[in-house]
N, C-alpha and C positions, 0 to 999 in steps of 0.2 A: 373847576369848582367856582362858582360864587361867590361874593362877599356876603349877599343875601342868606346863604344858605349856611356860612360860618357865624354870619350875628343869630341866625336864629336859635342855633344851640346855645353859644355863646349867653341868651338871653334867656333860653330853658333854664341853664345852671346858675343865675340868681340866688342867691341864698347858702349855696352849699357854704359849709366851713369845716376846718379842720380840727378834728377831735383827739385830745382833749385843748382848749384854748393853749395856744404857745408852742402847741408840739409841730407842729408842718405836718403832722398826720392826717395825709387827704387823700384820696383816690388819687389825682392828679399824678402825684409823686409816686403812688403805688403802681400805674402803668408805666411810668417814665421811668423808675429805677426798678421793674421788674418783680417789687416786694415792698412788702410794707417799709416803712423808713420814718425815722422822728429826730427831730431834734435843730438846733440851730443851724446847721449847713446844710439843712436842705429847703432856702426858701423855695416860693411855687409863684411866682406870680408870671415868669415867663414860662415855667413846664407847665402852667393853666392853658397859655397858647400855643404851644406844642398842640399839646393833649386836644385842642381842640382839631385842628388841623390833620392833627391823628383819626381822629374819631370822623372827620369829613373825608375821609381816604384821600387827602388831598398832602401828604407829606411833604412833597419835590417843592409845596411852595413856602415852606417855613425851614430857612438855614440849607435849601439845597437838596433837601431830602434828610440831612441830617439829624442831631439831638445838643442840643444845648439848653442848660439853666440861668444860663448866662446872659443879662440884659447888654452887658459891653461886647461879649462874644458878637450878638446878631446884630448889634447897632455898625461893627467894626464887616460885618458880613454885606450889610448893606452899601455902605459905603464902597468894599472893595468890587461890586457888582452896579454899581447904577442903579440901586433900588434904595437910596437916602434923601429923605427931603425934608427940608428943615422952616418950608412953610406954603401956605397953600392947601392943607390937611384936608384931608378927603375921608370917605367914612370906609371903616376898611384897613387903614390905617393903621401899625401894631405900634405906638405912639410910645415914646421913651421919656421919662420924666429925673427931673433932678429937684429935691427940696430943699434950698435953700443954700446950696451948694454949686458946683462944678459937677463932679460927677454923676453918671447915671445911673440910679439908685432903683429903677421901677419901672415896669410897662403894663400896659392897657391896650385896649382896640376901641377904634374912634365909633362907636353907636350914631354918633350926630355932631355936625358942625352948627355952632347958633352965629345970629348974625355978628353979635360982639367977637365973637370969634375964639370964644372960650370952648372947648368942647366935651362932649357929654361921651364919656366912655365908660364900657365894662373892663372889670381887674380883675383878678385871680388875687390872693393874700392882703387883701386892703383892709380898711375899716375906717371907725369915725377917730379909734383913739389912737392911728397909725396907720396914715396916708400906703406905707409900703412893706406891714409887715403887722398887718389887722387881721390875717385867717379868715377873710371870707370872701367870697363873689359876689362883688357890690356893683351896682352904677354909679360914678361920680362925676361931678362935672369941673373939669379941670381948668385954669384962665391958662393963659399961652405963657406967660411969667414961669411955668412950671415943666415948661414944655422945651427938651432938648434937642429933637427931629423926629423923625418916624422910618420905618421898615416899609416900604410897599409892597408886599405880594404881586403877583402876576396873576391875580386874579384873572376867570372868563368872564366875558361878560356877559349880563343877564339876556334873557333871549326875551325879545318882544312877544307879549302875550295876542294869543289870535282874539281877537275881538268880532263880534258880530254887529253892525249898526242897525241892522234892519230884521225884523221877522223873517222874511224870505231868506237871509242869509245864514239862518241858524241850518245845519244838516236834518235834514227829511227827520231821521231817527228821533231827534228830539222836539221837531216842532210843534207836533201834536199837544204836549205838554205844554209849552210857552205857551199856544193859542188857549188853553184850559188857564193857564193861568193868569196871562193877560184876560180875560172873558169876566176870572171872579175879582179882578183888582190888587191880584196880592204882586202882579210884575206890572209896572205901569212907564211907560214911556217921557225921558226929559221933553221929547215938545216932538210934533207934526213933519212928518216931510215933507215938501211941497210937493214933490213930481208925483211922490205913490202915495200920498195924503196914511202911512202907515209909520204907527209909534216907532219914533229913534230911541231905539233899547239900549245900544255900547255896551255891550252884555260881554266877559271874557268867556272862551269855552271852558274853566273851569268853573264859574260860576254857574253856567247853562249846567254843566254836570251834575253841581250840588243842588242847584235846582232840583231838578229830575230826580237824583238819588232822594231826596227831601218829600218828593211827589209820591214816587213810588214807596216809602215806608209811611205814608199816611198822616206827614204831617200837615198838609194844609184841607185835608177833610173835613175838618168845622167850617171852614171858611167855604170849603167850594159846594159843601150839602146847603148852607144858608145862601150860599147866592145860587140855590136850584138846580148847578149840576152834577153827576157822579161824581164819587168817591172816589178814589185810588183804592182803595180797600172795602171792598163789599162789606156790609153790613149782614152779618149771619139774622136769617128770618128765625 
């Protein structure tokens, strides 16, 4: 699994929080201890990153396969594995924090390293009126001051997207449509190639896809009836 594909959920569950304020009562807790559960010894801000790991069928990489609520349990996991690092923070990152203190009191996953080197994470149980025990899924941006190491995952890494640069390089299947689209202007090319004097597109094939799927349900038909060629979608007489 990806880091990509863990922030992006990660980044879906923005907002959730646990109901009623102060209970720990969240979904999070409700898959991780099998039933509903409330009260103060069940904070969530590391069963948020369980749960997420969980939910990306990606287990084996959060504790081993394991379950832990525990932010000292997995920071002590890391450590005993070669997956502790205490700077250099990459995004990805299941980042342990201490407020004001020694101990490890809270974690987060690193969204974004800024150049100050403060970093912009998502948290499970945060808020504005309490850094590590706020009941909701917030972004926040953390300075290093706050910052006690981090967990790394063994993340896979992201696979290079296929790119096309040229017209001719897009698949037979889909050309047809680039050439209709290029023709009415709504796909237009960064600049000239010299050898085949034909638009450099740098087009992903999932873009060319959404293209196409975009062509074929008739959405750029205003456009390509006004610059005089067919529709995707016949116009009933």
């Amino acid at each position: 699994m990806t880091k990509e594909k863990l922030l992006s959920l990660a980044q879906y569950e923005l907002g959730v929080m646990e109901s009623p304020a102060g209970s720990n009562r969240v979904k999070y807790n409700t898959a991780y201890y099998g039933g509903e559960v409330s009260g103060a010894q069940y904070p969530w801000c590391c069963v948020f990153l369980w749960w997420l790991f969980d939910q990306c069928e990606a287990k084996e990489l959060f504790y081993g396969g394991g379950k832990t609520a525990s932010c000292g349990a997995l920071a002590r996991y890391g450590q005993a594995n070669n997956q502790y690092v205490t700077d250099d923070y990459h995004v990805g990152d299941l980042v342990f924090f201490h407020f004001g203190g020694s101990t490890i009191v809270h974690i987060g996953i690193v969204e974004q390293v800024r150049e100050s080197g403060a970093l912009v994470t998502i948290e499970g149980n945060t808020g504005t009126a309490s850094e590590d025990n706020g009941g909701c899924v917030m972004r926040r941006v953390r300075p290093l001051s706050y910052v006690a190491g981090a967990y790394r995952p063994h993340y896979d890494e992201e696979e290079e997207p296929v790119t096309y640069r040229l017209l001719s390089d897009i698949p037979e299947a889909f050309r047809g449509v680039m050439e209709l689209l290029i023709e009415a202007g709504i796909l237009q090319g960064t600049h000239t190639d010299v050898e085949t004097q034909s638009p450099v597109l740098d087009v992903t094939h999932t873009q060319v896809r959404t293209l196409v799927l975009v062509y074929r349900g008739g959405g750029f038909d205003a456009k390509l009836v006004q610059e005089g060629l067919p529709p995707a979608v016949p116009v009933a007489e």
